[in-house]
C-alpha positions as CSV (number, residue, x, y, z in Angstrom):
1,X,-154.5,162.2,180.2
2,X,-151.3,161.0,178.2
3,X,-149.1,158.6,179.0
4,X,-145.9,159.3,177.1
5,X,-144.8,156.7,174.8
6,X,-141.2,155.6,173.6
7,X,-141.3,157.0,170.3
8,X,-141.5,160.3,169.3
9,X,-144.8,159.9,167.1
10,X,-146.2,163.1,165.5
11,X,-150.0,163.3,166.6
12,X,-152.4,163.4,163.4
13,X,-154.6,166.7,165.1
14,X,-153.6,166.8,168.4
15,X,-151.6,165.5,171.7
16,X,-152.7,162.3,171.8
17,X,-150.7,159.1,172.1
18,X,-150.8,157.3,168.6
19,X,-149.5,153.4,167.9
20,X,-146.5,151.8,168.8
21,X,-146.3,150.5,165.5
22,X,-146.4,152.2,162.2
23,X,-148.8,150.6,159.8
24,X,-147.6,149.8,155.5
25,X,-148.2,152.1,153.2
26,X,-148.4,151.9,149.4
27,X,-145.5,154.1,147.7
28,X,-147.4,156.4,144.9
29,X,-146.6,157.0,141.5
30,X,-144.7,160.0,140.8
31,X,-147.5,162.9,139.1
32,X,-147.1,165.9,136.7
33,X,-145.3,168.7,138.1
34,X,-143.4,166.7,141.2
35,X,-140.1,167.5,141.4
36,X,-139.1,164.8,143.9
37,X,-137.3,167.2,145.9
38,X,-137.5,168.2,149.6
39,X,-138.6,171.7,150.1
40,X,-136.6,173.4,152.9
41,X,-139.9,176.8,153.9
42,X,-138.9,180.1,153.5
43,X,-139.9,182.9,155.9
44,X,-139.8,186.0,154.3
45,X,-142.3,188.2,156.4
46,X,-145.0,189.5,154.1
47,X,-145.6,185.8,153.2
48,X,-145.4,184.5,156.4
49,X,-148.0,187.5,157.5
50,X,-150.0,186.5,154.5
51,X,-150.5,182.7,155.3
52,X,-150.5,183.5,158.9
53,X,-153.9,186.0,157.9
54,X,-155.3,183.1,155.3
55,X,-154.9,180.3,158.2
56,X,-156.8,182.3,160.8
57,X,-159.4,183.2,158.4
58,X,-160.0,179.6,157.2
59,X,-160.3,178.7,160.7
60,X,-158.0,176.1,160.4
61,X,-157.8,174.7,164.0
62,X,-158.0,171.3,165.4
63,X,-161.3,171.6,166.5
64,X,-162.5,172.7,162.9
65,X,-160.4,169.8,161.0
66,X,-162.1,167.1,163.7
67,X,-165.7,168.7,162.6
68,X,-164.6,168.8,158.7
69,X,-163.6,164.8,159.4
70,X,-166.5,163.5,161.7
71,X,-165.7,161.5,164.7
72,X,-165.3,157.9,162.4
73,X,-162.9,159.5,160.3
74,X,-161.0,161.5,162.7
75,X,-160.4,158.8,164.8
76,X,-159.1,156.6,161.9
77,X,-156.6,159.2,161.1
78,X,-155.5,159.4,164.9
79,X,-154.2,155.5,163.9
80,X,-153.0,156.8,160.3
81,X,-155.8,155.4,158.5
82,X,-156.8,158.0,155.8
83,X,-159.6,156.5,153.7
84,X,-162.1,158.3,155.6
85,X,-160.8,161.4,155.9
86,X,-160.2,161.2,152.1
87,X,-163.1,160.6,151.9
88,X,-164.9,163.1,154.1
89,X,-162.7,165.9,152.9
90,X,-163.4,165.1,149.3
91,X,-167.3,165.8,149.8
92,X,-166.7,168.7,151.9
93,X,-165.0,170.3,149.3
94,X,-167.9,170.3,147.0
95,X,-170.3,171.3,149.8
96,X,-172.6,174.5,150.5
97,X,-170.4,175.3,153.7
98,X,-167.3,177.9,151.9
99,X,-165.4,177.3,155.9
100,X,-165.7,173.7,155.5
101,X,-164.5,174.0,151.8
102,X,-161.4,175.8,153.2
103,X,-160.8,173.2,156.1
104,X,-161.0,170.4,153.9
105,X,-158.7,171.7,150.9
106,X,-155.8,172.5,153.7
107,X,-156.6,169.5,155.3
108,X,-156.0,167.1,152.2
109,X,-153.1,169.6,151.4
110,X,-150.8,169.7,154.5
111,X,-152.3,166.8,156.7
112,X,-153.2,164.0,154.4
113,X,-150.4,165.0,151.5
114,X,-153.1,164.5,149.1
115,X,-153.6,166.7,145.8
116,X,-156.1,169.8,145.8
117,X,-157.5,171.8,142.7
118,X,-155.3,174.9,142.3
119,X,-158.3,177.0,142.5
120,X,-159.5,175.3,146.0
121,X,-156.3,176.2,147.6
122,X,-156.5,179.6,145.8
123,X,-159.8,180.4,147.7
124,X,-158.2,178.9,151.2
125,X,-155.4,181.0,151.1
126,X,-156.8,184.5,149.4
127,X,-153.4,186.5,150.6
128,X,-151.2,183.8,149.9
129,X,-152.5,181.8,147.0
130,X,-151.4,179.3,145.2
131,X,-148.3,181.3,143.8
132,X,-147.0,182.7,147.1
133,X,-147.3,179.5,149.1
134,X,-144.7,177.8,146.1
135,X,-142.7,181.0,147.0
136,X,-142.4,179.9,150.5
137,X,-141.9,176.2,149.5
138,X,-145.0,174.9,150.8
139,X,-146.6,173.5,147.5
140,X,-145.9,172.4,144.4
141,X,-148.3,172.8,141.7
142,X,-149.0,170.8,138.3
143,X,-149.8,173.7,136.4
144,X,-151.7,177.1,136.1
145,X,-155.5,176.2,135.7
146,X,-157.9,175.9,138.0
147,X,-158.3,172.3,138.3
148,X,-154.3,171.8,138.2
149,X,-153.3,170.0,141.2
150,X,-151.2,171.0,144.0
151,X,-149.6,169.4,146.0
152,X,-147.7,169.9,149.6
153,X,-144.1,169.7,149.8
154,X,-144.2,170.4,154.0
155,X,-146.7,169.1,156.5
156,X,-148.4,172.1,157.9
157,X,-151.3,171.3,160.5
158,X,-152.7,172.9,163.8
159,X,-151.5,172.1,166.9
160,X,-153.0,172.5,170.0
161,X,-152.2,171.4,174.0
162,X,-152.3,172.3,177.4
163,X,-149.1,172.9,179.4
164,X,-148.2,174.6,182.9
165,X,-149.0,177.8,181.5
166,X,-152.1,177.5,179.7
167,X,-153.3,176.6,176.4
168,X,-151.2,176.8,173.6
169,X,-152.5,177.2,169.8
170,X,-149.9,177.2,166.5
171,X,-149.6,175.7,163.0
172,X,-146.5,173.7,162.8
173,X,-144.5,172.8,159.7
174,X,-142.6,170.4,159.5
175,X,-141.6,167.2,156.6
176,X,-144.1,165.1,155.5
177,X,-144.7,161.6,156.9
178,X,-144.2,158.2,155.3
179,X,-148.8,158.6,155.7
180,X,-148.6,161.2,153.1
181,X,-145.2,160.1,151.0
182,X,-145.9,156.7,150.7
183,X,-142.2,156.5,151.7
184,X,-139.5,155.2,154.2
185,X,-138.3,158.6,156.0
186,X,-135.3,160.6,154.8
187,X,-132.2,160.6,157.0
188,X,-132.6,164.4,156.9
189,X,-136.3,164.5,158.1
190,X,-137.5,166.8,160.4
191,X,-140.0,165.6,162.5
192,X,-143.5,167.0,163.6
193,X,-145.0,167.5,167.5
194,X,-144.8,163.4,168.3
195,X,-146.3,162.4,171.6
196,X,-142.9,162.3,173.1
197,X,-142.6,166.3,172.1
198,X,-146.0,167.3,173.8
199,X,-144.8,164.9,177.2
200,X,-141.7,167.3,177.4
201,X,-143.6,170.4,176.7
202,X,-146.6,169.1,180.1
203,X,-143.8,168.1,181.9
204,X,-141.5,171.0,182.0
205,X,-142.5,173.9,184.6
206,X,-143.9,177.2,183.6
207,X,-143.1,180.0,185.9
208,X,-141.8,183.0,184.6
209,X,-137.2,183.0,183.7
210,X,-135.5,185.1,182.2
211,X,-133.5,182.4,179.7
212,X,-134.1,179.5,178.4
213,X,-132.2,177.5,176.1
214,X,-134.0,174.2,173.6
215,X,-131.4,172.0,172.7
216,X,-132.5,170.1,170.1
217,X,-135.1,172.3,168.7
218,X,-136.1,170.2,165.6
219,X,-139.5,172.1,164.1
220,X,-139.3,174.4,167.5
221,X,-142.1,173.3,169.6
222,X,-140.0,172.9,172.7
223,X,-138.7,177.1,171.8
224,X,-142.5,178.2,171.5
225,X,-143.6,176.5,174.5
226,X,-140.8,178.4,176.4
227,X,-141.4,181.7,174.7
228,X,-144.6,182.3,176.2
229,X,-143.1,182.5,179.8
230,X,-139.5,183.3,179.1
231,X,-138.0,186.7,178.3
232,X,-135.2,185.1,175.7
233,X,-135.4,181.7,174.6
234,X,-132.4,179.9,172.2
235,X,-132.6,177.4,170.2
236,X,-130.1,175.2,168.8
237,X,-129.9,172.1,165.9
238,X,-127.3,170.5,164.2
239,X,-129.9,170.5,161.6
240,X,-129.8,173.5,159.4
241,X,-133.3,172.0,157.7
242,X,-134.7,171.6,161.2
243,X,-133.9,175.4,162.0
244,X,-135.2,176.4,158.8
245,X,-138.4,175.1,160.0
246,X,-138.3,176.2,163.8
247,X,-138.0,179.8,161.9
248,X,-141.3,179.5,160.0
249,X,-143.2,178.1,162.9
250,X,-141.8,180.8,165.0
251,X,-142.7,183.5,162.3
252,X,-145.9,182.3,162.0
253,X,-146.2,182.1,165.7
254,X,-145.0,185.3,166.3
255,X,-142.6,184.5,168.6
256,X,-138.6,185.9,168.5
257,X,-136.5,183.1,169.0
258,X,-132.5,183.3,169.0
259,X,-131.9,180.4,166.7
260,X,-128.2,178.5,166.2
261,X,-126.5,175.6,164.4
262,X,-124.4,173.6,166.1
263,X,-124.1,170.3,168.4
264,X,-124.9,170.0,171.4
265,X,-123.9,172.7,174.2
266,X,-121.3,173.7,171.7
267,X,-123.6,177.0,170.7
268,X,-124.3,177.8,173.6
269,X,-120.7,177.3,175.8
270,X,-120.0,180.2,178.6
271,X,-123.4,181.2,178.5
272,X,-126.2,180.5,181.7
273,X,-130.1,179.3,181.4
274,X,-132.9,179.3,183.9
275,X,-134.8,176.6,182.2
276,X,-133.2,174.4,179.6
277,X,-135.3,172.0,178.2
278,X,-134.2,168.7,175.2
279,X,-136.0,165.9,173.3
280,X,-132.4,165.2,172.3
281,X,-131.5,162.5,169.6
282,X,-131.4,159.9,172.4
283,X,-132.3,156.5,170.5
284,X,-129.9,153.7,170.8
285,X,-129.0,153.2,166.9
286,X,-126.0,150.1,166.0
287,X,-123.2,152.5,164.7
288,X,-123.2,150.3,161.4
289,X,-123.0,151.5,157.6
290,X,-126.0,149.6,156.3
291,X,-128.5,151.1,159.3
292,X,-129.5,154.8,158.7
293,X,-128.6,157.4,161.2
294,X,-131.9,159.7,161.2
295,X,-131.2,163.6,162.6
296,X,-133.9,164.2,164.3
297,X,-133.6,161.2,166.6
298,X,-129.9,159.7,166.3
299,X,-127.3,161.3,167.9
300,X,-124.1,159.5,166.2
301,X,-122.7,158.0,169.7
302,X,-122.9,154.3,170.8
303,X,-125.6,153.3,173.6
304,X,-126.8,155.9,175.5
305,X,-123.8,157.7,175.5
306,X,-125.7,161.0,174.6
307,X,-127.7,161.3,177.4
308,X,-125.6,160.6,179.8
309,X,-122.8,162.7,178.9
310,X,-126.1,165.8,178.5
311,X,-127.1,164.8,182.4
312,X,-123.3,165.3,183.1
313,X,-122.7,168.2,181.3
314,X,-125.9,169.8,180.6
315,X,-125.2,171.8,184.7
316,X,-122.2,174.0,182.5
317,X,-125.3,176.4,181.3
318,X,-127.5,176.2,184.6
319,X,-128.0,179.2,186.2
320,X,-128.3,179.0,190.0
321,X,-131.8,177.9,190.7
322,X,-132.0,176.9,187.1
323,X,-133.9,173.8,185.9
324,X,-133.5,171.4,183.1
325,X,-135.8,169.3,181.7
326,X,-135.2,166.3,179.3
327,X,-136.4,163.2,178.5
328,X,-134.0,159.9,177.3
329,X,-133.5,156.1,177.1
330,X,-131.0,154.6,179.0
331,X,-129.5,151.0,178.6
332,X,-130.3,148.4,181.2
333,X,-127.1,146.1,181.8
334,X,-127.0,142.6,183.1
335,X,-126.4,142.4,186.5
336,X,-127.6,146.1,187.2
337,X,-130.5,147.9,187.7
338,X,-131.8,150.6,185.8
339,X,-131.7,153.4,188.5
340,X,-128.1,152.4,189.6
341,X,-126.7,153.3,186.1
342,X,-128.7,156.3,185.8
343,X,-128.0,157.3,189.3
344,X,-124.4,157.6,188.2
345,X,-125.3,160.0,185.9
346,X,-126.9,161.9,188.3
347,X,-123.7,162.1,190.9
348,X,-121.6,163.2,187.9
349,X,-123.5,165.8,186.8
350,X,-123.6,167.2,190.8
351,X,-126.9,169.0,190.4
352,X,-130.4,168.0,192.1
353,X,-131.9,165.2,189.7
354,X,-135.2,163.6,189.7
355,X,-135.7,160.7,186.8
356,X,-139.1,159.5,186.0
357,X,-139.3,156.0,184.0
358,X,-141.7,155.7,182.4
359,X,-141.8,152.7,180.2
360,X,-139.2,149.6,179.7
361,X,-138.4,147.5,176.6
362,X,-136.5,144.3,175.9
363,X,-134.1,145.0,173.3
364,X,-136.2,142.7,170.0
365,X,-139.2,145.3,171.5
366,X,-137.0,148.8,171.2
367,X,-135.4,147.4,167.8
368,X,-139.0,146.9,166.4
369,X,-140.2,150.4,167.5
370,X,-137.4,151.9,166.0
371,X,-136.3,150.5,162.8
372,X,-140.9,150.9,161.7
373,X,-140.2,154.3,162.9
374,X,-137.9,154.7,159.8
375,X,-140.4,153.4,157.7
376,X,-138.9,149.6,157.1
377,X,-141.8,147.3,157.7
378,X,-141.0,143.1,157.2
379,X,-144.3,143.9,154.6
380,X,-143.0,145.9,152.4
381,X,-138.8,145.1,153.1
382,X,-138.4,141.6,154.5
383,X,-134.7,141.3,153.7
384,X,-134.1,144.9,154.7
385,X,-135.9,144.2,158.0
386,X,-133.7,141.3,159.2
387,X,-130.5,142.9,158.2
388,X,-131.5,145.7,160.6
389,X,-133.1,143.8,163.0
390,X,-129.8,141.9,163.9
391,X,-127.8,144.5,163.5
392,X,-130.0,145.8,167.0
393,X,-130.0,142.8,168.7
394,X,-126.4,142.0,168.1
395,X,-125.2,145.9,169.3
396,X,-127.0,145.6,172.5
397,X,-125.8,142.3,172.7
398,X,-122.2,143.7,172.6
399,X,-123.1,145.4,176.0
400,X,-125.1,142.6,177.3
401,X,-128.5,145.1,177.7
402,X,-131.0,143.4,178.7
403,X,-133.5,146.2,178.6
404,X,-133.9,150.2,177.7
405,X,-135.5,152.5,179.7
406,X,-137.5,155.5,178.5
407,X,-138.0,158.5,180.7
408,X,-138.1,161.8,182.1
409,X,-134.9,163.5,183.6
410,X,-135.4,166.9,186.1
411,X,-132.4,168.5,186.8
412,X,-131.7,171.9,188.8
413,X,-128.3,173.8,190.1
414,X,-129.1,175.0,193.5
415,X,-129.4,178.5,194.1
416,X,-127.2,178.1,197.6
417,X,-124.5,176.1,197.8
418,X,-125.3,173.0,199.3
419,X,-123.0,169.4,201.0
420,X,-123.8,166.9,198.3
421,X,-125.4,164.6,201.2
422,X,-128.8,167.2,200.9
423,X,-128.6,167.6,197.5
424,X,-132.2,166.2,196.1
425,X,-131.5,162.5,194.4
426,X,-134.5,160.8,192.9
427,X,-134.9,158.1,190.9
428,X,-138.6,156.1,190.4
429,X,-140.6,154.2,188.3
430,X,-144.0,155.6,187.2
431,X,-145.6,153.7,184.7
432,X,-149.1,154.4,185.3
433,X,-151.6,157.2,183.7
434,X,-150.6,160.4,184.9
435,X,-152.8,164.0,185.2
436,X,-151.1,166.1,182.3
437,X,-149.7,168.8,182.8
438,X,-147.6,167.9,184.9
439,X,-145.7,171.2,185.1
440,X,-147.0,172.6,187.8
441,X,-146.9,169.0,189.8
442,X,-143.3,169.1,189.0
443,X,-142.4,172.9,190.5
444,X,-144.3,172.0,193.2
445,X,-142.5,169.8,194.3
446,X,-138.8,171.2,193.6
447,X,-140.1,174.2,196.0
448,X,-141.4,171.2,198.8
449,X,-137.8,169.8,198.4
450,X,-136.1,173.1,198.8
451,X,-138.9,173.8,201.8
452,X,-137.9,170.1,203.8
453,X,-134.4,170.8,203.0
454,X,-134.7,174.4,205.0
455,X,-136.7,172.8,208.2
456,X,-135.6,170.2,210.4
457,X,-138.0,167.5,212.3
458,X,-138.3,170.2,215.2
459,X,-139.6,173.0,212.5
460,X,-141.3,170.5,211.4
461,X,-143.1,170.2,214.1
462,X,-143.7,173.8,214.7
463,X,-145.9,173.7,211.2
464,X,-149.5,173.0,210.3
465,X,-150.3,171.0,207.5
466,X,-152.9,170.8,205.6
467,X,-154.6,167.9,202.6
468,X,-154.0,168.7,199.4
469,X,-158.0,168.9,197.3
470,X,-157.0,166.4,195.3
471,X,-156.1,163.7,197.8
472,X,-158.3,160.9,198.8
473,X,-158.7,158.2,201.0
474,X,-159.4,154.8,200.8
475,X,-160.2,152.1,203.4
476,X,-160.3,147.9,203.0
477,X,-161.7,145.9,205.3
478,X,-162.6,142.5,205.6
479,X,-166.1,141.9,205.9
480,X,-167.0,141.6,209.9
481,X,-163.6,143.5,210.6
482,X,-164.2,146.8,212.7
483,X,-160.8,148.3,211.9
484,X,-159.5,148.4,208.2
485,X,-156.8,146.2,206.7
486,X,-155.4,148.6,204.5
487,X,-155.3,152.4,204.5
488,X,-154.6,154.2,201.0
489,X,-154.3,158.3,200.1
490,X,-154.6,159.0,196.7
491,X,-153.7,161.6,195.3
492,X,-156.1,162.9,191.6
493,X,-153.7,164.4,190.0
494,X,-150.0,164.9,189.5
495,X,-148.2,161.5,189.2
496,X,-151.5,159.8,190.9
497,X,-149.6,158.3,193.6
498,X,-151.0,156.0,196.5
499,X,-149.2,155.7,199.6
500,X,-150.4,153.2,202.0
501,X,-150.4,154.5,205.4
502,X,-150.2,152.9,208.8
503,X,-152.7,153.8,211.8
504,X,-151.0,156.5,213.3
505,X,-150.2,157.8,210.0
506,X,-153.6,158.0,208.9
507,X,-155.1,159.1,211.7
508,X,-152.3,161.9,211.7
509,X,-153.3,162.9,208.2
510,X,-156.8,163.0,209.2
511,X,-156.2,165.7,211.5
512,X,-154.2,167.7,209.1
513,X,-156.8,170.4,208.2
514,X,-154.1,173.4,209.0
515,X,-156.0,174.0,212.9
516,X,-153.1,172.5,215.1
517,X,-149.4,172.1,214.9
518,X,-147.6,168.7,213.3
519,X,-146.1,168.2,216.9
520,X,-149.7,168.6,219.0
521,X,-151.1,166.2,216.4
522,X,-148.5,163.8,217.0
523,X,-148.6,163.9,221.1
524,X,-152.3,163.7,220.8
525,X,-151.7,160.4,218.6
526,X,-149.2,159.5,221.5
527,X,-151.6,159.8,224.4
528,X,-154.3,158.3,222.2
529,X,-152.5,155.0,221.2
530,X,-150.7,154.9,224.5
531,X,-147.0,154.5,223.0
532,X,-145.9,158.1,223.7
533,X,-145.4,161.1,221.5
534,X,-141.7,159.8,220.4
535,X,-142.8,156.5,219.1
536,X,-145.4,158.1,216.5
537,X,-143.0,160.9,215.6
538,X,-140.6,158.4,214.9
539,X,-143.5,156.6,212.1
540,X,-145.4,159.9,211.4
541,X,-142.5,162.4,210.2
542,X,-140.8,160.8,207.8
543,X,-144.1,159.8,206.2
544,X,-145.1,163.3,206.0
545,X,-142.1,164.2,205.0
546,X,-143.0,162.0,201.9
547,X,-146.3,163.8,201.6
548,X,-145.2,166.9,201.4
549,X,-142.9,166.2,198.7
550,X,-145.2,164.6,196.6
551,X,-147.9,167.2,197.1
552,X,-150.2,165.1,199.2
553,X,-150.0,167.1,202.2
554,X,-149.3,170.9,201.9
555,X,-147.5,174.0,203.7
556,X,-150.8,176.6,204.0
C-alpha cells in the first residue's frame, strides 16, 4: 500500500514512499577522466537494442538488485544510505556468482553513481560495452584498461509497479541524484519515477482509449504507463533534456510515443484526448532571483496559479467521455477552506471533477520539503538555507496562506450534454492508507456516477443491490447492551472508507445480497420498524446512493 507523499521522491528500487527529508551528503572530489558535464542519452537504435539485450541478459531487475544488496542493505538504500550497498556490491563483484557480478557492477554504475572497473562493465554489457554505452552518453570512462574506472553520467535503474492494468517492468534513465553527485541538483535536472510519479501512474484508470496525451512527461513514465492501453499516446515538455530522456526510456521500452516541446497545452492546441494525465510543475516556488526555479517541478507562475489555470483549461483537449488525471498543491488562504478555492477551479473548468487531498502543510513545513528537495540543507548551507527559507515564508505571507494542500485532481467532459446542477462535483479529504491501485477504484466509480445520474429514486427502487467482496461490517456495543451503539461498513480496498450506518441502513444493507428489489427491502424495513416504507426510504436511499458511488454496494 502507498500513501502518496508531497514530494516527488525518486524511489531507490521500487514504488515505495521514501523520506520527507533528504539527508547531507559529502560533495566528491573531482577524478581522472570527469568531464563535469551533463550528459543529455542518445537513442540511436542499434545501441539502444544493444543495451536493451545486455540489461535483460544481466537480469537486471528489481528483484535481482534487492538479492545482490540483502535485505540490511537494501533497506538502507530505500532511506539513501549507501554504505551497505557499497559495500555488498563491492564483494559481489569479486564473487563466484557471474549474474551477481553483473547486478552489482550496474548497480554501483547507474544506482549508486559509484565507479566500476572498465572490464566489469565490459562483461555486464557484452553488446554494448564500455565504448558503446559512452556513445549513448551513459558513462564516462577514465581510460582504456581494464581496471580504468567508469563512471555513470545518467541514473539508469529498474523500475517496477502495479497499476490498473497490470504489472509494469522498464529501465528508466533519467539525471543522477544529489546520493550519487554529492551535489545540490541542477536547475535543468530531470527527475526519476518519485513516489508522487508512481501515485499518478495507480491512480489513473486503465481501460482501453484511443488517445492520450502526458503533459509534463519529464523521463516518460506517465507516456509508458499510457502506452500499454492506449492506441497513441503524446507527450509533451518544455524540457528538451527531459524529452531526450522520455526517448531513451521509450526506446528501450519499446514503446512509440509522439513526443513534443512546448509549454503547457500549447503542443497540443485543437487536438482531443481520451485520457490525459500530469505531474505538472505544480510546487509553490517565491518568484525571486536568488531562489532557483527547477524544471522538472517549477512552473514559473506565482502560487498555485499553474494548476488552477490546467483544471480550468485542461477540458480544451477532452474528448467527450474523456478523463484527466492530475495531481497538484493548492494554497490554503485565511479565512477559506481548502475545498472552497479548489471548488472554484472546478466550476470554471465546467467538467465533472473529483479532488482527493491527500496531505496538508503549514507553509515553514512545505518551504522545508522543498528547498532539501534542491539539495540545500542548514548542514552543509546555513546562510543559503535562511535566505531561502524567508524568501518562502515571506511569499506565502504575501497571500496570507496559511496552508498548502497536496492532492489528486479527476476530471472528465461528459459524453452527453448535461445541466451543470448534475454534473459530478467532489471534493474530500482522504489522508489515510489507501489499496494501490487505485485505477480501477477510480473508473468504478465514474461509471456508478454516470449509472445514479441515469436512475431516479423510483429506478432505484426497481434495482437489486448487491455487497461489494471487499466490504465489512463492524458492530460496538457496550458491554450488557443487546443492540449495538455503532454500526460501521468498511470497505478493504479502494479509498478504505467507513461509513457509519444507522439501523435501518444496516439492516437494509444486510439484505442486499441481489435476491429482492431496493424498494421490497425498504417496505419490509417499513413494516418491520413500524414507521412505514416512506420514512426508511427517506434514510435508506440516499445512503445507498452513497454506497454505490463509493463501490460499497454494487449494480449485479
Amino acid at each position: 500500500m502507498l500513501r502518496p507523499r508531497l514530494r516527488p521522491r525518486r524511489p531507490l528500487l521500487d514504488p515505495r514512499p521514501t523520506p520527507s527529508a533528504r539527508r547531507p551528503t559529502t560533495a566528491r572530489g573531482r577524478w581522472a577522466g570527469e568531464d563535469g558535464g551533463v550528459s543529455v542519452p542518445g537513442s540511436e537504435p542499434g545501441l539502444v537494442d544493444g543495451l536493451r539485450q545486455d540489461l535483460e541478459r544481466a537480469a537486471f531487475r528489481v528483484e535481482h538488485v534487492e538479492d545482490v544488496l540483502g535485505g540490511v542493505a537494501a533497506a538502507a538504500l530505500h532511506r539513501e544510505e549507501t554504505v551497505p550497498a557499497l559495500r555488498a556490491t563491492a564483494d559481489a563483484l569479486v564473487g563466484q556468482d557471474a549474474q551477481s557480478r553483473d547486478v552489482a557492477a550496474l548497480t554501483r554504475l547507474f544506482v549508486l553513481g559509484a565507479g566500476a572497473p572498465r572490464q566489469a562493465v565490459d562483461l555486464a554489457l557484452p553488446s554494448l560495452r564500455t565504448a558503446g554505452a559512452e556513445q549513448l552518453g551513459l558513462v564516462v570512462a577514465a581510460g582504456n584498461g581494464a581496471d580504468d574506472e567508469v563512471r555513470a553520467r545518467v541514473d539508469l535503474r529498474p523500475y517496477a509497479a502495479v497499476d490498473g492494468h497490470g504489472e509494469a517492468h522498464w529501465w528508466i534513465a533519467s539525471d543522477l541524484g544529489e546520493m550519487a553527485t554529492g551535489g545540490a541538483l541542477r536547475t535543468d535536472h530531470v527527475l526519476g519515477v518519485g513516489g508522487a510519479s508512481t501515485t499518478l501512474a495507480q491512480v489513473t484508470v486503465r481501460d482501453r482509449r484511443r488517445r492520450a496525451l502526458d503533459l509534463g512527461t519529464g523521463c516518460g513514465i506517465q507516456a509508458l504507463h499510457a502506452a500499454r492501453h492506449t492506441d497513441h499516446v503524446t507527450a509533451t515538455d518544455i524540457s528538451a533534456r527531459a524529452l531526450a530522456f522520455a526517448r531513451l526510456n521509450a526506446a528501450l521500452a519499446g514503446a512509440e510515443l509522439d513526443l513534443r516541446e512546448g509549454s503547457m497545452l500549447e503542443p497540443v492546441a485543437g487536438e482531443a484526448f481520451d485520457l490525459v494525465v500530469s505531474n505538472p510543475p505544480f510546487v509553490i516556488t517565491p518568484r525571486r532571483p536568488d531562489v532557483p526555479a527547477y524544471e522538472y517541478r517549477d512552473g514559473g507562475r506565482a502560487g498555485d496559479d499553474l494548476v488552477r489555470d490546467l483544471v480550468a483549461g485542461v477540458g480544451q483537449v477532452l474528448a467527450p467521455g474523456g478523463v484527466a488525471q492530475l495531481l497538484g498543491n493548492w494554497e490554503v488562504r485565511r479565512g477559506q477552506e481548502w475545498h472552497e478555492r479548489v471548488g472554484e477551479w472546478l466550476d470554471a473548468s465546467g467538467l465533472d471533477g473529483w479532488v482527493v487531498q491527500r496531505e496538508l502543510l503549514d507553509p515553514a513545513q512545505y518551504a522545508e520539503t522543498w528547498i532539501r528537495d534542491g539539495g540545500t540543507t542548514p548542514e552543509r548551507s546555513p546562510d543559503e538555507w535562511a535566505v531561502r527559507y524567508g524568501a518562502w515564508l515571506d511569499d506565502f505571507a504575501s497571500r496570507d496562506v496559511e496552508a498548502v494542500g497536496f492532492g489528486i485532481v479527476t476530471l472528465r467532459r461528459p459524453s452527453d450534454e448535461r445541466a451543470a446542477g448534475s454534473r459530478l462535483r467532489r471534493l474530500e479529504e482522504v489522508t489515510g492508507t489507501v489499496r494501490q491501485p487505485l485505477g480501477p477504484a477510480v473508473a468504478a466509480s465514474l461509471a456508478a456516477q454516470d449509472w445514479l445520474a441515469a436512475h431516479d429514486d423510483d429506478a432505484l427502487a426497481r434495482t437489486r443491490l448487491v455487497v461489494a467482496p471487499d466490504v465489512t461490517e463492524e458492530r460496538y456495543l457496550t458491554p450488557g447492551d443487546p443492540d449495538p451503539r455503532v454500526v460501521l461498513l468498511r470497505q478493504g480496498g479502494g479509498f478504505g472508507r467507513a461509513v457509519q450506518l444507522g439501523t435501518a441502513t444496516a439492516g437494509f444493507v444486510g439484505a442486499c445480497d441481489g435476491e429482492l428489489e431496493v424498494g421490497q427491502i425498504v417496505a419490509a424495513l417499513g413494516a418491520l420498524l413500524g414507521v412505514g416504507a416512506d420514512a426508511v426510504a427517506a434514510e435508506v436511499l440516499p445512503t445507498a446512493r452513497g454506497l454505490v458511488a463509493d463501490g460499497l454496494l454494487l449494480v449485479p
